[in-house]
Every structure is written in structure tokens, then in C-alpha cells.
C-alpha angles and dihedrals in degrees: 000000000000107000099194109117115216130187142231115197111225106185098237093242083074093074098204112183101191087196090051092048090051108034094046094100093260102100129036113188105065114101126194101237109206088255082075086251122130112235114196137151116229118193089326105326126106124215151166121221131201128170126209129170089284100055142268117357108208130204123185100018118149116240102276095015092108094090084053089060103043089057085049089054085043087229105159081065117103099223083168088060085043095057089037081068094041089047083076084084115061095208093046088046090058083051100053093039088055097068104000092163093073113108130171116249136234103247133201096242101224094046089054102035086058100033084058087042077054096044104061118120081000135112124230091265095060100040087056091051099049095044088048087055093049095057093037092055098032118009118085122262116254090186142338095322102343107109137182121246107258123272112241083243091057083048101038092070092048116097122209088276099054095064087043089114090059080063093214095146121197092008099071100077080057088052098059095039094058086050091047097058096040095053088047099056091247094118118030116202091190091061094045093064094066106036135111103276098243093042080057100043086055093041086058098044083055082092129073117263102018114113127169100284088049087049092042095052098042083050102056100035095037104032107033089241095161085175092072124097114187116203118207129167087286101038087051086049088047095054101051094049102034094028124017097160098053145274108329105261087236090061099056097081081052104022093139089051091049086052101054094053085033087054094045088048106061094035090051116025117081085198099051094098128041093232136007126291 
């Protein structure tokens, strides 16, 4: 592996927090080493990650990768501008001052598409292991046991007992159908990038298994959709106690970006709701 350390400059109003972003349930493939980095592999490259008062230290970066990484961080975004809007609710504001570091990544669509298609009625544990078994069985080896994450193609010929060793369950036969309709054209991720939202939403639940929280959430971590607000057990919780009239005006231009410090809120803050759920 390439041990030159490069950096990405992050202004410190930013307030970027690499372990927030990545431990926030919205990427499953980054790992803490014991040295305190972040190790992760991102549509075939392997790197380690580091932060410091300047910005992202990264290890393992190609010459003239850097520009591929600071759109995976998302960091030409002003998420200072962003909270500036959100701060228009106070109640949104306490939750985006609570972990303002958080940001949305720039996912690689198919991975994410088919780790939320994994996650469902799953914890975090689980998801990370089943997604490390995929790319471990299927996916290429980038270096001595460092592997991609499988092409729809490599997944689209297995049958359910085939992925029996990821030990996903249900959730295989969903697997294979989303390949299968990826690598056939049926379903066209390119496309859905640029498509009206609800003409995506039902592209995407086309497949078995994917219902609106899977699409929501594919939407907005694969395809940059901010204006996607996933609901899951604690975001519906979040909202009937925080909002019960609805998402703030001031957060729908950013309603993907209010969900992820809404989300880490609730999870995280004693003090988020005014009595126990």
C-alpha cells in the first residue's frame, strides 16, 4: 500500500467529525484500526483515513485521487451555510448543534442500493458483517485481504444458495433480484440519478425487497438525493415527539441533511426527548 499521507483541508467552521460521519449508520464498510484511522474500501480503493485540526489525513490514495475523495466526503458542500438554514427551528437547531460534524456521503449507488436492501430488520453488527462476507466471497481483491464490493453481473448468476455462507437470510433472494435487474438493464441506476424523485423511488421498488425506507435511503446515500428523508423505528419516534407537525419549512431544501443530525440525536442525546420512549 501506498504510505504517502495526503490532506484534504476542511475550514474549521465546518465542523467536520470523520467518526460521526461514519459511524452514523449510513456506510458500512469503514473499520477503527487500533492506531485510532479509519480503513475503508470505496468503489475499489482502499484507504485509511485520519482527521487532525486542519482537516482529512489520507493513506493509501493514488496520485491525483485526492479530487475522488473530497466528492466522497462531500467536501465542496457548506454544511455551515446548511445548519445556518436549519437553525430557523429551534429544535432542529439543538439537533444539529449536537453533532454538527455529521455530513452525507457520496456513495457508490449499487453498493448502497444493495447494503440498505441488507440492512433491513438488521443492526448495524450484523449489516457490517454480511456486507464484509459478500465482498470477501464475491467481490475482487484489491490486495492481500482487502476486496471490492461485487458487481451486480458477479451477483446476478448466484442462486440463494450460493450466498448461504453470508448468512443474510431472507434477504438473499432480494439480493439477487436487485442484481439481477441491474445487470439486465431492467433497472438503470444511471437513470435514476437524474429522474423525477417519485419516478426513482418507484424505479428502485421495482425490486423485491425494496420498499420506501430502502429507496429513501439508497436515494439519498447513493444518489445525493438531499431531498430525501428516510424514516426508520427511531426517526418515526423522532418525529412524534420533535415534530409532530412535520418536517420544519427551513429543512426541505435539505431534508436528507436534517435527518442525519435528527437521527443522531435521538439515538445519542438523554436529553432529546422530554420523557422516555
Amino acid at each position: 500500500m501506498n504510505s504517502t499521507i495526503c490532506r484534504l483541508a476542511i475550514p474549521a467552521e465546518e465542523g467536520f467529525s470523520l467518526g460521526d460521519t461514519l459511524n452514523c449508520g449510513q456506510c458500512f464498510r469503514w473499520n477503527e484500526a487500533e492506531d485510532g484511522w479509519f480503513e475503508g474500501v470505496v468503489e475499489g480503493r482502499f484507504c485509511r483515513v485520519s482527521q487532525d485540526a486542519q482537516g482529512l489525513l489520507l493513506q493509501g490514495v493514488a496520485d491525483g485521487e485526492e479530487r475522488f475523495w473530497a466528492d466522497y466526503f462531500d467536501l465542496s458542500t457548506s454544511y455551515a451555510e446548511i445548519r445556518t438554514k436549519l437553525c430557523g427551528n429551534k429544535t432542529l437547531a439543538k439537533a444539529a448543534e449536537f453533532a454538527p460534524g455529521i455530513r452525507v456521503l457520496r456513495q457508490y449507488p449499487w453498493e448502497t442500493l444493495c447494503s440498505f436492501i441488507i440492512s433491513q430488520n438488521n443492526n448495524l453488527a450484523r449489516i457490517r458483517g454480511i456486507v464484509a462476507r459478500l465482498c470477501e466471497c464475491f467481490g475482487d481483491e484489491i490486495s492481500a485481504g482487502i476486496y471490492a464490493f461485487p458487481t451486480p453481473e458477479r451477483l446476478a448468476v448466484l442462486s440463494e444458495s450460493d450466498l448461504a455462507p453470508l448468512r443474510s437470510g431472507f434477504r438473499a433472494k432480494y439480493i439477487l433480484d436487485a442484481a439481477r435487474k441491474v445487470s439486465s438493464g431492467e433497472v438503470v441506476l444511471a437513470d435514476v440519478a437524474t429522474m423525477e424523485l417519485d419516478d426513482a423511488r418507484a424505479v428502485l421498488q421495482q425490486i423485491h425487497g425494496v420498499g420506501p425506507k430502502v429507496a429513501e435511503c439508497a436515494l439519498l446515500y447513493g444518489f445525493a438525493r438531499m431531498e430525501c428523508f428516510p424514516m426508520d423505528v427511531w426517526m418515526k419516534r423522532a418525529m412524534k415527539h420533535l415534530f409532530p407537525k412535520g418536517l420544519p419549512r427551513c429543512a426541505r431544501d435539505n431534508a436528507g441533511i436534517a435527518q442525519q443530525y435528527i437521527f443522531h440525536y435521538a439515538r445519542v442525546c438523554p436529553d432529546a426527548f422530554p420523557s422516555k420512549l
